[in-house]
Residue, then its C-alpha position, 0 to 999 in steps of 0.5 A: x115597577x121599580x122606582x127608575x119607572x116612577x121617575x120616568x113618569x113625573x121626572x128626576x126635578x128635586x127641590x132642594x135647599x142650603x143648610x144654612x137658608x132659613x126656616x122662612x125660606x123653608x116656608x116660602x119655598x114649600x108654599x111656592x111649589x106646593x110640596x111638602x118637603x125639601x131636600x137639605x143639600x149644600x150644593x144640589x148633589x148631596x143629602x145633608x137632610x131633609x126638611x119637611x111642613x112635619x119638622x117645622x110643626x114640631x119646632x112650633x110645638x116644641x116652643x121654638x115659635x119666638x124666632x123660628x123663621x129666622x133660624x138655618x134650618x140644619x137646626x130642624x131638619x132630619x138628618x137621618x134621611x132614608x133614600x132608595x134607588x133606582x132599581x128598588x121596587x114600588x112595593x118595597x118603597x110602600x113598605x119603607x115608608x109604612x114602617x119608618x112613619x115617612x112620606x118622602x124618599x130622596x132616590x140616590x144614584x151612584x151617590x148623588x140626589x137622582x130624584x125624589x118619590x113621596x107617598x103621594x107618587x106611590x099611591x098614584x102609582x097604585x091606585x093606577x094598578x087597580x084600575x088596570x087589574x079591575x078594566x081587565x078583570x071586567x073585560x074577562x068577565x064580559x068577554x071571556x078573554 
């Protein structure tokens, strides 16, 4: 299955956030629509970056609690951000994410922010494998086809 199947299934919506909103809107936006990540974008098209509940935890760790909420979260956010295709496969996606510790890939597409898949999506989608290969595999075995 390739990341274009993916998107079909739960749509191309990504949410997105300007560099210079603050970490608190960050924070509401997150809570509000239940994700755990947005895409960091000056005009909804283009990835600046990314943001995540993970990149806030560190700044709150890292001893940034004093005025955190009120800073533009370009100043937290993970500007090296890793994106896939729409003909890239699942398998490689799962494979990404493993090696680079990320749960969420922007998907680009011709340039553009085109959709979004975490890791959560790609779990589904393999969780959705097994339960086939398993109803067909108990249909062979009891009915020998």
């Amino acid at each position: 299955m390739q990341v274009a199947d993916l998107l079909k299934k739960k749509g191309r919506e990504v949410a997105t956030i300007e560099p210079t909103a603050t970490i608190g809107s960050v924070c509401d936006l997150l809570r509000e629509r239940g994700i755990g990540a947005l895409v960091v974008s000056a005009d909804g098209t283009t990835i600046d970056g990314i943001i995540s509940e993970r990149d806030i935890v560190r700044a709150l760790g890292a001893g940034a609690s004093d005025d955190l909420l009120e800073r533009p979260c370009h100043d937290i956010m993970t500007a090296e951000v890793f994106t896939c295709s729409n003909g890239d496969r699942v398998q490689h996606l799962m494979s990404m994410m493993t090696e680079k510790r990320i749960r969420h890939l922007p998907v680009e597409d011709g340039g553009g922010l085109a959709g979004i898949i975490s890791i959560g999506d790609v779990v589904k989608h393999r969780l959705s494998e097994l339960e086939e290969e398993t109803r067909l595999l108990e249909d062979y075995i009891q009915h020998g086809r």
